[in-house]
C-alpha positions as CSV (number, residue, x, y, z in Angstrom):
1,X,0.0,0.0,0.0
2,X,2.6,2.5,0.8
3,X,4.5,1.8,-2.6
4,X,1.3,2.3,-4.2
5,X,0.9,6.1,-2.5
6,X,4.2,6.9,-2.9
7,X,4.0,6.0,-6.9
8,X,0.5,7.8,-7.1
9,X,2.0,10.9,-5.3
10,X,5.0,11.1,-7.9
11,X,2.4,10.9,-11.0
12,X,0.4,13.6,-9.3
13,X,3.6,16.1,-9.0
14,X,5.2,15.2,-12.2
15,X,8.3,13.5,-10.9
16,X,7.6,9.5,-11.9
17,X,10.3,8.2,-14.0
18,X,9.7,5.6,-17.1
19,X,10.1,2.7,-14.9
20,X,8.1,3.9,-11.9
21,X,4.9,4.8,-14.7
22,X,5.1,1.1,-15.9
23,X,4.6,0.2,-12.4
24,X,2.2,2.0,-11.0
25,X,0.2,0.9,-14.2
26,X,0.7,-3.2,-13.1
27,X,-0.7,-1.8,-9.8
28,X,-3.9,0.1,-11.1
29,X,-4.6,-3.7,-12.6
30,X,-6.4,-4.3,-9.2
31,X,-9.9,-2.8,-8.6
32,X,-9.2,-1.8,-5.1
33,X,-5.6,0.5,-6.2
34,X,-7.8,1.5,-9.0
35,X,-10.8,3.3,-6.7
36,X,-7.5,4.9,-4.1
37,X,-6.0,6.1,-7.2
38,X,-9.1,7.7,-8.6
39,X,-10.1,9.0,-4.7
40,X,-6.4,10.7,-4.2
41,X,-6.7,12.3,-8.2
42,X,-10.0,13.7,-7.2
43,X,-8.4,14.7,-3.9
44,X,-5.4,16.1,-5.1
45,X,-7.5,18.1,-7.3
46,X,-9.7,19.8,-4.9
47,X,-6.9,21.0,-2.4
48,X,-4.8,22.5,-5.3
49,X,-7.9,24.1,-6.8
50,X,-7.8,25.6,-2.8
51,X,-4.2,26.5,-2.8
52,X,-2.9,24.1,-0.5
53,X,-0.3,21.3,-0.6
54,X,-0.8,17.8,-1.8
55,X,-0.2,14.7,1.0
56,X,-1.1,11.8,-0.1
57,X,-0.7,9.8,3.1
58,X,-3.5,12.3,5.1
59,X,-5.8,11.9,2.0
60,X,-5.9,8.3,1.9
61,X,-6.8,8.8,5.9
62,X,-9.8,11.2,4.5
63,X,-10.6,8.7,2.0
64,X,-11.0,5.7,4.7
65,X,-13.1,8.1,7.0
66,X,-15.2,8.5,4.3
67,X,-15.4,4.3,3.8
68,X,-16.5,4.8,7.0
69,X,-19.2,7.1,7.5
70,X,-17.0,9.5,9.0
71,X,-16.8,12.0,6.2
72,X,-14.1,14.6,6.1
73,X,-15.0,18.4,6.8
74,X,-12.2,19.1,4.9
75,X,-13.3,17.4,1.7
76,X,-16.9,18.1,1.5
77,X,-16.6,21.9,2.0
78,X,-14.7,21.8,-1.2
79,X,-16.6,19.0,-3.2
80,X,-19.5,21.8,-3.1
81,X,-17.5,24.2,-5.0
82,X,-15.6,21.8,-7.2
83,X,-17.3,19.1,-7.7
84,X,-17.7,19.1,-11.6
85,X,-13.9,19.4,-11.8
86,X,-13.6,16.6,-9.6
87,X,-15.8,14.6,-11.9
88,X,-13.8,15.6,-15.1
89,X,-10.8,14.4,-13.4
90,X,-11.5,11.1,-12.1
91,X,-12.9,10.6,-15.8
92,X,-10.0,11.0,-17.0
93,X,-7.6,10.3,-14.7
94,X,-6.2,6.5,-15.8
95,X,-7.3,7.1,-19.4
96,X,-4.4,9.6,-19.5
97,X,-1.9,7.5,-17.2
98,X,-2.7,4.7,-19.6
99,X,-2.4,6.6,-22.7
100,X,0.6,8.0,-22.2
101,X,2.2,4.6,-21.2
102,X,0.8,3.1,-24.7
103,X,2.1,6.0,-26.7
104,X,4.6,5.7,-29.5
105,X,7.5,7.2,-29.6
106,X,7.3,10.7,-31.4
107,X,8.5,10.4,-35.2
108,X,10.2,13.5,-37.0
109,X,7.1,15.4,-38.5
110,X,7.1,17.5,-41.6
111,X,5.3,20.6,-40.7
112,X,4.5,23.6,-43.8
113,X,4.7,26.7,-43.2
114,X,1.0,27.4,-43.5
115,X,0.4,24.9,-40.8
116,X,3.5,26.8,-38.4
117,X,1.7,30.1,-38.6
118,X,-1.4,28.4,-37.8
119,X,-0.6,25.7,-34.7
120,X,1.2,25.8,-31.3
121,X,4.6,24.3,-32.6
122,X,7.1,22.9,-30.3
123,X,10.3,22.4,-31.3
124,X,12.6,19.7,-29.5
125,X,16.2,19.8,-28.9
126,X,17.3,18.3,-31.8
127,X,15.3,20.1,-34.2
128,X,12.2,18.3,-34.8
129,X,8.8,19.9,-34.6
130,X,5.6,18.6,-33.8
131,X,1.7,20.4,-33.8
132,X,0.2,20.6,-30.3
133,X,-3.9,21.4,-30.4
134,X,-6.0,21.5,-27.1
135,X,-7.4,18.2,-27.3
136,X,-3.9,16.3,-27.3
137,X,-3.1,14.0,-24.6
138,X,0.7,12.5,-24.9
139,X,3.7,12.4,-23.7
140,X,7.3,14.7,-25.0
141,X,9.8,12.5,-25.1
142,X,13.5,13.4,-24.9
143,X,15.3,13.5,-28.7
144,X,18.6,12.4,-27.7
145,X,17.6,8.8,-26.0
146,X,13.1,8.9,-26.1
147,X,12.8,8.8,-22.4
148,X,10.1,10.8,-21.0
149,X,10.3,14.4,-20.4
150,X,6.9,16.1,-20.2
151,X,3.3,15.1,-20.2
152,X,1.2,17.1,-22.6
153,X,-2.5,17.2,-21.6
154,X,-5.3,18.9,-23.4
155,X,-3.7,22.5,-24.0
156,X,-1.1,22.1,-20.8
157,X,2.2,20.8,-20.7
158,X,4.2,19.6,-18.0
159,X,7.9,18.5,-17.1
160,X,9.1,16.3,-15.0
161,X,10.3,17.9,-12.0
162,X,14.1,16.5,-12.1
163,X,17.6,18.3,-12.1
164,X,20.1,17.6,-14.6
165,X,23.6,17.9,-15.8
166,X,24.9,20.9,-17.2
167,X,24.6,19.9,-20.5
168,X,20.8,21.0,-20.9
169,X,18.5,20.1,-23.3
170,X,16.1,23.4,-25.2
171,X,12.7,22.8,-26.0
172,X,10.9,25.8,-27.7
173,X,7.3,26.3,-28.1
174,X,5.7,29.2,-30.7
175,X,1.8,30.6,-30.5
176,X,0.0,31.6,-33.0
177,X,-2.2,34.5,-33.3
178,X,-5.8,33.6,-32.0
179,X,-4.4,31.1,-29.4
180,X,-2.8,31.1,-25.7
181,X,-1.3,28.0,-24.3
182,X,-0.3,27.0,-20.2
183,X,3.0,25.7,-19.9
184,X,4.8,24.3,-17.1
185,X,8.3,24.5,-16.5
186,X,10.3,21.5,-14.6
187,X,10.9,23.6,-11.4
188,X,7.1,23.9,-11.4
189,X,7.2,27.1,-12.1
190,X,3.8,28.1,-14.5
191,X,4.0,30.1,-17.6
192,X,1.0,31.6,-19.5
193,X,1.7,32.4,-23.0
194,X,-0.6,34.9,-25.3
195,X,-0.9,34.5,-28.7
196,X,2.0,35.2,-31.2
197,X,4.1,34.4,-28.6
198,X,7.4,32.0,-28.4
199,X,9.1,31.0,-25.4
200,X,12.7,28.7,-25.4
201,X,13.3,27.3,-22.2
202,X,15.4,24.2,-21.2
203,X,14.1,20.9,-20.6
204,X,15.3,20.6,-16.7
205,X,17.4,23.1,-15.1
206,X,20.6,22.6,-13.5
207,X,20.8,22.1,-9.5
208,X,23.4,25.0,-9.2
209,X,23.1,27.5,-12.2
210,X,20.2,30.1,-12.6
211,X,17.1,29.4,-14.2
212,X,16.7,31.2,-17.4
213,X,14.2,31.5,-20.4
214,X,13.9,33.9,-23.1
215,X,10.9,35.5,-24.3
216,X,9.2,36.5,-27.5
217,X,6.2,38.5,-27.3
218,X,3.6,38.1,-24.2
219,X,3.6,35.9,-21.2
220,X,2.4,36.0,-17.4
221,X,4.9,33.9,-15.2
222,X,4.4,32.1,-12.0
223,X,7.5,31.5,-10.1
224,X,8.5,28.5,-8.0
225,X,10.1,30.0,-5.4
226,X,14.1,29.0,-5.0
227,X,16.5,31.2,-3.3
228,X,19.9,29.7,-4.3
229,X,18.4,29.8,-8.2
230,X,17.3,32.8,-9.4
231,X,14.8,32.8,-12.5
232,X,15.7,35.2,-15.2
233,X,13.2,36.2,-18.2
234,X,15.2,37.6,-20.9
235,X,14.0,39.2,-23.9
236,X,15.9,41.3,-27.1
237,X,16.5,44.3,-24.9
238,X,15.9,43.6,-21.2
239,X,16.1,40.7,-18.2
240,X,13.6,40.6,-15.7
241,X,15.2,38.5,-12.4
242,X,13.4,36.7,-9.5
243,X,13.7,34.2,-6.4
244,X,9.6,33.4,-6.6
245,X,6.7,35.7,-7.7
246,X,4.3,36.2,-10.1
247,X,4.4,38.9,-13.1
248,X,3.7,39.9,-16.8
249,X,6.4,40.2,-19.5
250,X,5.4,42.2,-22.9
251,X,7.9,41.9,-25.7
252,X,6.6,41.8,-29.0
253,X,8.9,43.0,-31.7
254,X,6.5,45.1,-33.3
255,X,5.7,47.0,-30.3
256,X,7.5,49.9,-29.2
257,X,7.8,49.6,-25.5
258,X,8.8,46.9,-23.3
259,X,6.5,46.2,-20.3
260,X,7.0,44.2,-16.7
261,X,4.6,44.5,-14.8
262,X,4.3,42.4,-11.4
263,X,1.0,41.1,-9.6
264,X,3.2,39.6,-6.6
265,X,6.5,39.6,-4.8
266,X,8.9,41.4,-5.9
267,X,11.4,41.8,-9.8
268,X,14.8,42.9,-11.0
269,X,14.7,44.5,-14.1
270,X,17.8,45.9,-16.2
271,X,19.6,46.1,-19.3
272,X,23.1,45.1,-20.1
273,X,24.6,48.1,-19.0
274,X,21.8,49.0,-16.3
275,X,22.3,45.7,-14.6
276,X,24.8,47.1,-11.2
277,X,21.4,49.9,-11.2
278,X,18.0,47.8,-11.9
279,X,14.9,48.9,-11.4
280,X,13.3,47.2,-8.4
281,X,9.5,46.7,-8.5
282,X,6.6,45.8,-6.3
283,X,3.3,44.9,-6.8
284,X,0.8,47.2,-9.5
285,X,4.0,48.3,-10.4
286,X,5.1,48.6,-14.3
287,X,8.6,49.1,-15.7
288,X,8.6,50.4,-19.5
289,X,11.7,50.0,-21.8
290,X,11.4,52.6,-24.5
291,X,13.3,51.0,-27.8
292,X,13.7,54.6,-29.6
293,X,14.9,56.7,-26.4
294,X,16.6,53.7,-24.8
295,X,15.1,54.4,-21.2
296,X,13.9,52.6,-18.7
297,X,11.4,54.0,-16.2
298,X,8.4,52.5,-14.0
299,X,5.3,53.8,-12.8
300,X,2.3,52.6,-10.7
301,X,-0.3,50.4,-12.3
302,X,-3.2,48.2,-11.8
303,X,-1.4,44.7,-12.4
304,X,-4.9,43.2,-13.1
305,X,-5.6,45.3,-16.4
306,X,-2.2,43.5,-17.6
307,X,-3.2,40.6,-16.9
308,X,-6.9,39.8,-18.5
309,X,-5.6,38.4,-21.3
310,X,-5.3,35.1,-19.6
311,X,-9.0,34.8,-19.2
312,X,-9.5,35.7,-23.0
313,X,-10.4,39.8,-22.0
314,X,-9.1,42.6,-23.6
315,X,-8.7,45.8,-21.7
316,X,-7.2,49.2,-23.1
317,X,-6.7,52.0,-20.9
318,X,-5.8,55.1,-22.5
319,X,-4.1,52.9,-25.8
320,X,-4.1,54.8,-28.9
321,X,-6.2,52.9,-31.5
322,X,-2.3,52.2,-33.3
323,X,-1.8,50.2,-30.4
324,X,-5.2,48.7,-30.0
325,X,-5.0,47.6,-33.7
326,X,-1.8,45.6,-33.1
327,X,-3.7,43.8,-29.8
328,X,-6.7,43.2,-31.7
329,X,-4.7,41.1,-34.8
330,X,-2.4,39.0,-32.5
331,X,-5.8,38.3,-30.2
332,X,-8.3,37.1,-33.3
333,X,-5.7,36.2,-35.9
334,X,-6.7,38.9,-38.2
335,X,-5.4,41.6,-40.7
336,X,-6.6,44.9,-40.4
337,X,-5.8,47.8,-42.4
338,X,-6.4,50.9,-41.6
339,X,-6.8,53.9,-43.7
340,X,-8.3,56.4,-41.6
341,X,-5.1,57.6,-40.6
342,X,-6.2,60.1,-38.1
343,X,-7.2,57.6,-36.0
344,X,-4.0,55.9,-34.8
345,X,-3.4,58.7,-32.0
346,X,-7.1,59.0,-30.7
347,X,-6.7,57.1,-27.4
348,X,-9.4,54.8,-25.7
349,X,-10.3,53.4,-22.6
350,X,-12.6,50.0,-22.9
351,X,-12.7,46.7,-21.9
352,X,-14.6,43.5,-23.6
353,X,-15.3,40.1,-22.5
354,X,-15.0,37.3,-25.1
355,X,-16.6,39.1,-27.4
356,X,-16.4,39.2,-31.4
357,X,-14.1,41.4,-33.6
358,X,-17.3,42.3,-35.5
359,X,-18.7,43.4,-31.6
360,X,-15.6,45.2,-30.7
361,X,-15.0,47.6,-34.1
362,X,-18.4,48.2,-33.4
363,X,-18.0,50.0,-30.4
364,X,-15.0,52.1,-31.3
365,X,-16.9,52.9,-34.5
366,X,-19.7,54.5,-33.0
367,X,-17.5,56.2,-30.8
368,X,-15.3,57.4,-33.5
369,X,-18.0,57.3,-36.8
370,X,-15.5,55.4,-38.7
371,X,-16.8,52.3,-41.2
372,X,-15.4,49.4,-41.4
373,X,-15.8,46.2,-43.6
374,X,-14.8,42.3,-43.1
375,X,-13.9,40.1,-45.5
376,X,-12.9,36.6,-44.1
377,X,-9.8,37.7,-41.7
378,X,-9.1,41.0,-43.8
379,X,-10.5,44.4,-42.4
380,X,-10.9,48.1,-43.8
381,X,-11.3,50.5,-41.6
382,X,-12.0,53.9,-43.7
């Protein structure tokens, strides 16, 4: 029985090697490891979903009180909040344990270029790309020997929590406009990424060195904390460094500025010849990298405006409609031309909820009195 929890805790954090998977699946064989394992998945679910830590030993005791008629407190209050959830995962719980054992090993895939600019593309170590969509269940496998890395698991992928040598392994992983993809980083460490977006990170991180990633475009980064490794962010012009804590990094090329902005804790940001004098921020705090001027300055902020995107919102406050353009494309996966040039330095305040392009041009046309006209994924504003 203990083996059994220990195994089932390892799946649940993402540290289970090859041989460990193959036995905890002989072990699920049995009805009775097959009910603990669905009760701790379900369990392990709910107290994340409540920000607390998994133990796997104390849930098993909450899953025999409940055998008994002596229900947990604990459990219950939660079940009423999450209970669908819970459902979804103890559905799918040893279908995706069981898939991922029976998967092949990943071939080298030809991908076009029309299906690149259109699909989340990750791109292994030694060159080979593969399409990820939001319905994939599978495992990433290691290029250099096929053992498992990652777990990929309908539009979120995980690695293995494990340290490695310093000769690391780079995965990289592009986003295409109209998309956003969860990624999540072997440290634990949890990256949103927004849509024309590219992030190279490596596989594991060493157990001594810093932790570092480099950034194209837009992404909102959750930091395991780890004061002996610091995690650095680094983009064309600037690096962001941290211990633990939770901010937003904007870097798209076409953009003029540079933007950090932090939600939690606290960031380092700083150029190559600014790094002895980096700009220190706290929370609802923004730091802006001007590309033309070359400065570097910070101001206060509400962190939450910079951070909507991850529930599919767009907010502008005070954008000029140049700006708003640029959001709008990389968020539907449009073209928009504009030809009413005196618009591009009217500014705007708005917000919108998962609404359509049609919906949103809409508003700022009645605002404005500007016409506009769709056809397919082109647009003419005049």
């Amino acid at each position: 029985m203990k083996d059994l929890i220990l195994l089932i805790n390892k799946f649940l954090e993402q540290d289970i090697s090859n041989e460990e998977l193959k036995t905890l699946e002989n072990l699920l064989q049995k009805p009775d490891n097959l009910k603990i394992f669905n009760d701790l998945v379900k369990d392990d679910y709910l107290l994340k979903t409540a920000n607390r830590r998994f133990n796997a030993i104390q849930s098993l005791k909450n899953i025999h009180l409940d055998d008994t008629n002596k229900p947990s407190t604990k459990i219950r209050s939660l079940k009423s909040y999450y209970k669908y959830a819970a459902i979804i995962i103890i559905a799918i719980g040893v279908t995706f344990l069981v898939q991922l054992l029976t998967t092949a090993p990943i071939k080298d895939i030809v991908v076009s270029e029309t299906t690149i600019e259109k699909e989340i593309l990750l791109e292994l170590a030694d060159g080979t790309k593969r399409t990820i969509t939001n319905r994939d269940i599978d495992t990433i496998r290691d290029s250099r020997n096929n053992n498992i890395i990652g777990f990929l698991n309908k539009g979120v992928l995980r690695y293995l929590r494990k340290n490695t040598t310093p000769a690391l392994a780079f995965n990289k992983i592009k986003i295409p406009y109209g998309k956003r993809f969860k990624l999540q980083l072997s440290d634990g460490s949890v990256i949103h990424l927004n849509s024309g977006s590219s992030l190279k990170y490596p596989t594991t991180f060493n157990a001594t060195d810093n932790r570092i990633v480099s950034l194209k475009g837009e992404a909102f980064f959750d930091i395991t904390k780890d004061p002996h490794r610091p995690f650095l962010v680094e983009t064309n012009d600037i690096n962001v460094e941290v211990l633990g804590t939770r901010f937003n990094v904007s870097s798209y090329l076409e953009d003029k500025e540079i933007k950090t902005t932090l939600q939690e804790g606290s960031v380092k940001v700083y150029t190559q010849k600014t790094k002895k004098e980096p700009i220190i921020l706290i929370p609802d705090e923004q730091s802006s990298w001007d590309k033309n001027t070359k400065k570097l300055t910070k101001t206060e902020v509400d962190a939450d405006i910079y951070t909507s995107w991850m529930k599919g919102e767009l907010v502008f406050k005070d954008h000029n409609f140049e700006q708003i353009i640029a959001k709008l494309q990389r968020h539907y996966d449009i073209q928009i031309i504009n030809t009413n040039k005196t618009l591009n330095n009217e500014k705007f305040t708005a917000s919108f909820n998962n609404e359509t392009i049609e919906r949103v041009l809409f508003f700022f046309s009645k605002s404005y009195e500007f016409e506009f006209t769709i056809t397919e994924k082109n647009i003419t504003i005049e």
